[in-house]
Chimera marker file (.cmm) of the C-alpha trace (Angstrom):
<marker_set name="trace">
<marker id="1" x="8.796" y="21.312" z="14.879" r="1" g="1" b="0" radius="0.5"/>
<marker id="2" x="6.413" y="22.434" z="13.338" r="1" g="1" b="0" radius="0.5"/>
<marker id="3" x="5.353" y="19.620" z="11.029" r="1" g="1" b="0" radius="0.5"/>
<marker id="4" x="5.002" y="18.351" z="14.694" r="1" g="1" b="0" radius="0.5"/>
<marker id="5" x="2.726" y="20.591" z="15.617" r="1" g="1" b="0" radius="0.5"/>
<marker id="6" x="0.605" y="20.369" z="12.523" r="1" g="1" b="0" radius="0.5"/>
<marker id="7" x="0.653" y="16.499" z="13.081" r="1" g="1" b="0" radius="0.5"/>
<marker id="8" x="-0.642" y="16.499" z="16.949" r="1" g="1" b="0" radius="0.5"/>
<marker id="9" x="-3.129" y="19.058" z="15.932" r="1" g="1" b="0" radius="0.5"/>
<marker id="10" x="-4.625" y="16.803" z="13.069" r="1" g="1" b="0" radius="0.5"/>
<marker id="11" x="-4.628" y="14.080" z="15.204" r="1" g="1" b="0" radius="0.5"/>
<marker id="12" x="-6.259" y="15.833" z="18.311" r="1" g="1" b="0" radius="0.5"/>
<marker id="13" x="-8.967" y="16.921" z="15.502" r="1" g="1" b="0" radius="0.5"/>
<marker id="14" x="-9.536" y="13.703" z="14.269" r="1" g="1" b="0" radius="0.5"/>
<marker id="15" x="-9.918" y="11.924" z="17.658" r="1" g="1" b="0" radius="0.5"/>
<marker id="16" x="-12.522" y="14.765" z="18.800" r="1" g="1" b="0" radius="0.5"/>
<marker id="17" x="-14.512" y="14.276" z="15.584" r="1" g="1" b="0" radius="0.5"/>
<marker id="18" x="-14.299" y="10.521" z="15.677" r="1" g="1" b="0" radius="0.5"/>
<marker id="19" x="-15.730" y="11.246" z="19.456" r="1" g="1" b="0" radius="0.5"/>
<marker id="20" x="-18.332" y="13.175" z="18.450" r="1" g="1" b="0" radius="0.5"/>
<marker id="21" x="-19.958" y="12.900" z="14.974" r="1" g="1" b="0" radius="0.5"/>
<marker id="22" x="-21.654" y="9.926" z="13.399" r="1" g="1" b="0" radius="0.5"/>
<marker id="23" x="-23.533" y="8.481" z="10.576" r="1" g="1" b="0" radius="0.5"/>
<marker id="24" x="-27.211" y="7.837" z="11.121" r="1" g="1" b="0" radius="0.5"/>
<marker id="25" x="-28.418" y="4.884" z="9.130" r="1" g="1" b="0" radius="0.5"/>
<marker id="26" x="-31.774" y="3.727" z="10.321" r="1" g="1" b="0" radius="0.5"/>
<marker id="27" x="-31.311" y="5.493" z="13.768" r="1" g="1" b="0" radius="0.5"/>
<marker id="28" x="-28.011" y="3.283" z="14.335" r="1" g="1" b="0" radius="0.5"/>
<marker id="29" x="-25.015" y="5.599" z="14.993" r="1" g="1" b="0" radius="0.5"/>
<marker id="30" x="-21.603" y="4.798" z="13.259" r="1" g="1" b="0" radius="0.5"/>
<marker id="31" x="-19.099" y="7.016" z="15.032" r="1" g="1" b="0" radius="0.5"/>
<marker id="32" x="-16.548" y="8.508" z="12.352" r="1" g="1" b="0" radius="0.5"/>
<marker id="33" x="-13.988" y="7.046" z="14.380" r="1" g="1" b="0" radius="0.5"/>
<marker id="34" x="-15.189" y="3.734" z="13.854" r="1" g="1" b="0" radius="0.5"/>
<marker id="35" x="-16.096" y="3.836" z="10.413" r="1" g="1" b="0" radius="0.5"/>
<marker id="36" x="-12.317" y="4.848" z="9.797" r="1" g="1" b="0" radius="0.5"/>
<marker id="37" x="-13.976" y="8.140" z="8.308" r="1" g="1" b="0" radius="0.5"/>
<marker id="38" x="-12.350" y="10.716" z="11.470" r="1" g="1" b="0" radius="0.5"/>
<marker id="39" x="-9.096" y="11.163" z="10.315" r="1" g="1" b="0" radius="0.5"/>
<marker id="40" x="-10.516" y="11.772" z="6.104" r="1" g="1" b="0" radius="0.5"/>
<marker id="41" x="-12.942" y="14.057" z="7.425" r="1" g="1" b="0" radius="0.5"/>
<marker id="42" x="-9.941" y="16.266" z="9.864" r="1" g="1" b="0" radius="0.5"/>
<marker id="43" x="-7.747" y="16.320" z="6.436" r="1" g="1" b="0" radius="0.5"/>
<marker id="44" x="-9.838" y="17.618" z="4.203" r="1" g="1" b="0" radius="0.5"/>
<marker id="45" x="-11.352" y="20.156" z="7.327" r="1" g="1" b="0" radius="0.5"/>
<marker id="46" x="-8.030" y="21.492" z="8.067" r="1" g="1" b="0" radius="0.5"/>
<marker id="47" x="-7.446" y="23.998" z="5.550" r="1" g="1" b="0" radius="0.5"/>
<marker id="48" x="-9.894" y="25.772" z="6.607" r="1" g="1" b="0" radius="0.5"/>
<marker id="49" x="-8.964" y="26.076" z="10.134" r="1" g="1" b="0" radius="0.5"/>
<marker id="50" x="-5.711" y="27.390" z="8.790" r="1" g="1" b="0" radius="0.5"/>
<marker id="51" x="-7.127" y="29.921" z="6.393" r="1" g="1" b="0" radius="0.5"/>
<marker id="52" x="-9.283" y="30.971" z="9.089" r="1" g="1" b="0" radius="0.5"/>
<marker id="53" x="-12.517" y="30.042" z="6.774" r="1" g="1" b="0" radius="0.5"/>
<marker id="54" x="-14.416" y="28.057" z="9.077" r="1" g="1" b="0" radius="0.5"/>
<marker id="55" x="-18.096" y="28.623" z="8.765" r="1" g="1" b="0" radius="0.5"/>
<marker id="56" x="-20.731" y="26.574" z="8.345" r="1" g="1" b="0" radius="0.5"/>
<marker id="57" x="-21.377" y="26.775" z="4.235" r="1" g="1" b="0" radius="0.5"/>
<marker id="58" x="-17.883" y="25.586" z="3.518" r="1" g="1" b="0" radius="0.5"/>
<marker id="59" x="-17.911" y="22.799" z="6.067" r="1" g="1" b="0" radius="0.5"/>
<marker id="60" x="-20.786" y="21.692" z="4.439" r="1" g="1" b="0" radius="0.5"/>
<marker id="61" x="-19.427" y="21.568" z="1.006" r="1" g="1" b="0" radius="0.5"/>
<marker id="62" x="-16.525" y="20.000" z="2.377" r="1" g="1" b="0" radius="0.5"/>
<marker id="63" x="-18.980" y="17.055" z="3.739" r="1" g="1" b="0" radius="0.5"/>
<marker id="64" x="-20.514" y="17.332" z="0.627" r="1" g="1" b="0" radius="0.5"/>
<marker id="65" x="-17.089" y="16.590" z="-1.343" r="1" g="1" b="0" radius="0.5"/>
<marker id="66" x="-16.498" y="13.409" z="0.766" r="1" g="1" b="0" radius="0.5"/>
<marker id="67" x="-18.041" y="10.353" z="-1.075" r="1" g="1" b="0" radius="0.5"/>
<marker id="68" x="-18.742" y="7.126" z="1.166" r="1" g="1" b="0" radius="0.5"/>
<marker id="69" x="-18.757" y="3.882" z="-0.940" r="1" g="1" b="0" radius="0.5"/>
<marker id="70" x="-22.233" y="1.919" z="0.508" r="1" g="1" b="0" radius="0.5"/>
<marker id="71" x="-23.079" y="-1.798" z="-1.016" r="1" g="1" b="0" radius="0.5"/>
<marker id="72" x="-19.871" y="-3.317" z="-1.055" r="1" g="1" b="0" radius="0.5"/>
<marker id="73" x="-18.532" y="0.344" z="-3.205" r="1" g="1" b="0" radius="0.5"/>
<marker id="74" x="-21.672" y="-0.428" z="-5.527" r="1" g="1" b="0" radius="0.5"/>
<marker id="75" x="-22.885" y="3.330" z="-4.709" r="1" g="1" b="0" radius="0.5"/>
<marker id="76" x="-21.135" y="6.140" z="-3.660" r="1" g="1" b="0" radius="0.5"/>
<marker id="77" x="-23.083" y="8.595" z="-0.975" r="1" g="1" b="0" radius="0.5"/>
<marker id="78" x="-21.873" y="12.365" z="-0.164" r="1" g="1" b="0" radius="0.5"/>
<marker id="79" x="-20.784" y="11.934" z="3.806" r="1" g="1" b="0" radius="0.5"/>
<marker id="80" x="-23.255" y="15.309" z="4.138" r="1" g="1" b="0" radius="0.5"/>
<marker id="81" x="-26.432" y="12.977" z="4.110" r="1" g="1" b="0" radius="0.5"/>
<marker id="82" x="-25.347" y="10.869" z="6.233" r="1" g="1" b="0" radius="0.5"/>
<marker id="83" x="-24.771" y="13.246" z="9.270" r="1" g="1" b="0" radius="0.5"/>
<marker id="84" x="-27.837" y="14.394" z="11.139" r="1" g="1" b="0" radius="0.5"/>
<marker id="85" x="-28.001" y="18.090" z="11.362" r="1" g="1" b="0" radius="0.5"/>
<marker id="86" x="-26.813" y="18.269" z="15.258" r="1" g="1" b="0" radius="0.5"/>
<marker id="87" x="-23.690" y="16.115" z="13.714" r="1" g="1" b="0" radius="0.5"/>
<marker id="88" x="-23.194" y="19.145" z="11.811" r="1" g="1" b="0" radius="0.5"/>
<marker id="89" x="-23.750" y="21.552" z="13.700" r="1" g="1" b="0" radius="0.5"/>
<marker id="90" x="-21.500" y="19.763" z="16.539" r="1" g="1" b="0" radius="0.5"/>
<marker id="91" x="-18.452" y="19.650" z="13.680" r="1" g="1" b="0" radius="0.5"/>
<marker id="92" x="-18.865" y="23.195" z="13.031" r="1" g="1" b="0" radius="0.5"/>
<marker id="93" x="-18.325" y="24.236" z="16.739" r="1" g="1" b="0" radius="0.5"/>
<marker id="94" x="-15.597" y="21.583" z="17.274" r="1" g="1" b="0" radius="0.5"/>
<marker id="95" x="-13.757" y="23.327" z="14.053" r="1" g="1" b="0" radius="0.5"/>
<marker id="96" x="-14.511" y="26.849" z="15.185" r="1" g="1" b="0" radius="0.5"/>
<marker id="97" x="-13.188" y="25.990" z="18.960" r="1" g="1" b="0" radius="0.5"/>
<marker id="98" x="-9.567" y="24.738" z="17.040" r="1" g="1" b="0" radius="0.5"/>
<marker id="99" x="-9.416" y="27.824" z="15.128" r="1" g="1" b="0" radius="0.5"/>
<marker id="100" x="-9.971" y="29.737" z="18.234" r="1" g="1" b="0" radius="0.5"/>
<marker id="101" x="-7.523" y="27.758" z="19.548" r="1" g="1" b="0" radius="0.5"/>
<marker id="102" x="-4.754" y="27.860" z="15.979" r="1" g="1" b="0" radius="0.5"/>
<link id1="1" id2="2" r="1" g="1" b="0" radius="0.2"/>
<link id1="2" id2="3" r="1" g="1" b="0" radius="0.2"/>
<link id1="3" id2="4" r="1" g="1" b="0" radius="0.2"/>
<link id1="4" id2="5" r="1" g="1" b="0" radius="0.2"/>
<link id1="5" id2="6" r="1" g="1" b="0" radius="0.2"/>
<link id1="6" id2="7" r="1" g="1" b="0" radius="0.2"/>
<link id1="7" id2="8" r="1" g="1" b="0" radius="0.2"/>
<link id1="8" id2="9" r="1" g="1" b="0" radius="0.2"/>
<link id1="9" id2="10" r="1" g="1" b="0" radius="0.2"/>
<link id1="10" id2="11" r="1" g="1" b="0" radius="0.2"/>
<link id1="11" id2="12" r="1" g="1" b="0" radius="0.2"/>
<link id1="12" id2="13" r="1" g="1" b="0" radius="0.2"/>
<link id1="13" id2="14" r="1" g="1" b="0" radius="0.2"/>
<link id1="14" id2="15" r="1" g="1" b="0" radius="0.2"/>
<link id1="15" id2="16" r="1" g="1" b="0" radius="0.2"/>
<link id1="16" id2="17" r="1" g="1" b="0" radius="0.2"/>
<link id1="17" id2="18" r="1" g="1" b="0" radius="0.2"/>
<link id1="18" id2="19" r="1" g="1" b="0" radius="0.2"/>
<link id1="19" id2="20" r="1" g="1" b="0" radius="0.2"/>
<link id1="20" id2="21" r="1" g="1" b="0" radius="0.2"/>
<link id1="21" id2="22" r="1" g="1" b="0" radius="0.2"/>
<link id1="22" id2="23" r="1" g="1" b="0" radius="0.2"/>
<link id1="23" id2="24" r="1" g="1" b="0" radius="0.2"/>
<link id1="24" id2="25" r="1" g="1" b="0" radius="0.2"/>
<link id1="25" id2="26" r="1" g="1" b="0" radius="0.2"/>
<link id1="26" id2="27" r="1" g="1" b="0" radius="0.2"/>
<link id1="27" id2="28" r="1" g="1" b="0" radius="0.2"/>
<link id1="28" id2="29" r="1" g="1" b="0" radius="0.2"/>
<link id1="29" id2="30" r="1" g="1" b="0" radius="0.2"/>
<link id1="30" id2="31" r="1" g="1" b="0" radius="0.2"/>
<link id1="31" id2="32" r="1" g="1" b="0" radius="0.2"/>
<link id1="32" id2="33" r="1" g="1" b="0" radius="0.2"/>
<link id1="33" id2="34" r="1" g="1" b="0" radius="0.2"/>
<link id1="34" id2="35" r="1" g="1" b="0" radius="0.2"/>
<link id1="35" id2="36" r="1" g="1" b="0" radius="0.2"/>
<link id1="36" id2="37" r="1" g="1" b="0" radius="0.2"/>
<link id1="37" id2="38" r="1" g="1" b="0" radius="0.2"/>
<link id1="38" id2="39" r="1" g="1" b="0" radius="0.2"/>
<link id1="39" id2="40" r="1" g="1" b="0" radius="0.2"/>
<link id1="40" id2="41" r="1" g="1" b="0" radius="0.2"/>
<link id1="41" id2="42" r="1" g="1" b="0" radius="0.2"/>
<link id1="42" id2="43" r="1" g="1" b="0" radius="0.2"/>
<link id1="43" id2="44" r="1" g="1" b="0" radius="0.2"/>
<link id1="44" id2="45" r="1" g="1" b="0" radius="0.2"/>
<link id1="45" id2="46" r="1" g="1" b="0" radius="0.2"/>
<link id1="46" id2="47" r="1" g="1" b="0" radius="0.2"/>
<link id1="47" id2="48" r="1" g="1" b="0" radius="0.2"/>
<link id1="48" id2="49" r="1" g="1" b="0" radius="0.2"/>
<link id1="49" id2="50" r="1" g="1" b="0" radius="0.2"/>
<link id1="50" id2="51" r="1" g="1" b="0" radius="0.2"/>
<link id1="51" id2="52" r="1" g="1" b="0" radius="0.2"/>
<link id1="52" id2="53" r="1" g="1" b="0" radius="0.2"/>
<link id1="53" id2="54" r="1" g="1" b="0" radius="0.2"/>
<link id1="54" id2="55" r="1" g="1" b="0" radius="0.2"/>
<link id1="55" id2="56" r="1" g="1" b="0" radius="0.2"/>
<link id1="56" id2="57" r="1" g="1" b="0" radius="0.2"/>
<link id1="57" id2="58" r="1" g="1" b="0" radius="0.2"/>
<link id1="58" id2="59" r="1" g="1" b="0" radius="0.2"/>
<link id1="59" id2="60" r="1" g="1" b="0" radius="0.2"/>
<link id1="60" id2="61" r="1" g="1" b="0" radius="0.2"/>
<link id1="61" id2="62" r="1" g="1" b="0" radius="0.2"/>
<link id1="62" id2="63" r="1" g="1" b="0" radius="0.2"/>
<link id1="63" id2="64" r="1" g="1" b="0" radius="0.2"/>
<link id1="64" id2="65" r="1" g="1" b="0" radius="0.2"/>
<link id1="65" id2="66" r="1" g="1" b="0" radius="0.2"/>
<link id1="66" id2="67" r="1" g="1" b="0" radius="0.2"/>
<link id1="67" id2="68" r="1" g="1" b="0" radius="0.2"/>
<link id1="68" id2="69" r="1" g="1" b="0" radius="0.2"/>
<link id1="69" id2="70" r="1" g="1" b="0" radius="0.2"/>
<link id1="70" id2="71" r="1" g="1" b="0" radius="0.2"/>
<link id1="71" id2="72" r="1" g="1" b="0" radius="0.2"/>
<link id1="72" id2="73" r="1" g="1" b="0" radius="0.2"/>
<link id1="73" id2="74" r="1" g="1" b="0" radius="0.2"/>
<link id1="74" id2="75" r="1" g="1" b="0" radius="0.2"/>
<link id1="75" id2="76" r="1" g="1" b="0" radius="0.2"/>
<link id1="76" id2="77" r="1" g="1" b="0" radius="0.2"/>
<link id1="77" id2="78" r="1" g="1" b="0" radius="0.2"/>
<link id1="78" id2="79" r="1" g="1" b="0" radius="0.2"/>
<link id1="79" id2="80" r="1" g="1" b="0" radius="0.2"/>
<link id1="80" id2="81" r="1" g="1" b="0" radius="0.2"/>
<link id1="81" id2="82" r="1" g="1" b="0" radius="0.2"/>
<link id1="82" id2="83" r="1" g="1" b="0" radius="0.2"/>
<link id1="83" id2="84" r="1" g="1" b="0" radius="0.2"/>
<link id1="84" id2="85" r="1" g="1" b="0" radius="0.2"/>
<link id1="85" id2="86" r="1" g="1" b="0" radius="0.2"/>
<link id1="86" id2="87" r="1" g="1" b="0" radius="0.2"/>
<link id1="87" id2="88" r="1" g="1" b="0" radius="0.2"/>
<link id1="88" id2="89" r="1" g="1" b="0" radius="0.2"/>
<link id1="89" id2="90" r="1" g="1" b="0" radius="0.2"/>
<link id1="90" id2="91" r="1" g="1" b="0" radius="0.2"/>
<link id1="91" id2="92" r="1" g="1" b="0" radius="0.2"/>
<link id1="92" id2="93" r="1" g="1" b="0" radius="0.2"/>
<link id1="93" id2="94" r="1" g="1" b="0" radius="0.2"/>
<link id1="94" id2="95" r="1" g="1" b="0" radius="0.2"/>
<link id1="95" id2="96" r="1" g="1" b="0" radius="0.2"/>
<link id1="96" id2="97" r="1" g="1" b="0" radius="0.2"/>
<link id1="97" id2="98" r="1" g="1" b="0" radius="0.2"/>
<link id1="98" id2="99" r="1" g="1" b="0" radius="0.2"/>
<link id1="99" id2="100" r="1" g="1" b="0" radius="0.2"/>
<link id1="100" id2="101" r="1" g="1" b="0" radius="0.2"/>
<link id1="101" id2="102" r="1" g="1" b="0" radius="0.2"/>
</marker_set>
């Protein structure tokens, strides 16, 4: 049941960040959700709802960690700068409301 759990609650995180955080590439937003990036981004952000280490220094090395292949996968961009900073900041309260919530 558990597994369950841990399943819903991944998916429930990815759907809000797909919701609510995009890319910003000459003032166009790409929703992470549509970019296929929502569910990468919960996975990798999970642990540290779990270890209760959310703050706002880790997610952003976690961003940081996440490369996005641009060109056709000719270049590789961290996912960090492509989020504008109320992105960010938006992530970090969506992850702090689940581990509230955990």
């Amino acid at each position: 049941m558990a597994k369950t759990n841990t399943t819903e609650l991944l998916e429930a995180l990815a759907a809000e960040i797909g919701e609510n955080v995009y890319i910003d590439v000459a003032k166009w937003h790409l929703y992470l959700s549509n970019a296929k990036l929502h569910t990468v981004v919960a996975e990798q952000l999970y642990p540290l709802i779990t270890s209760n280490a959310v703050n706002e220094d880790r997610v952003l090395q976690v961003l940081a960690s996440i490369p996005i292949k641009i060109g056709g996968g000719k270049r590789e961009i961290p996912l960090i700068d492509l989020l504008p900073l109320q992105c960010q900041v938006n992530l970090v309260d969506i992850l702090e409301k689940y581990q509230r919530d955990f």
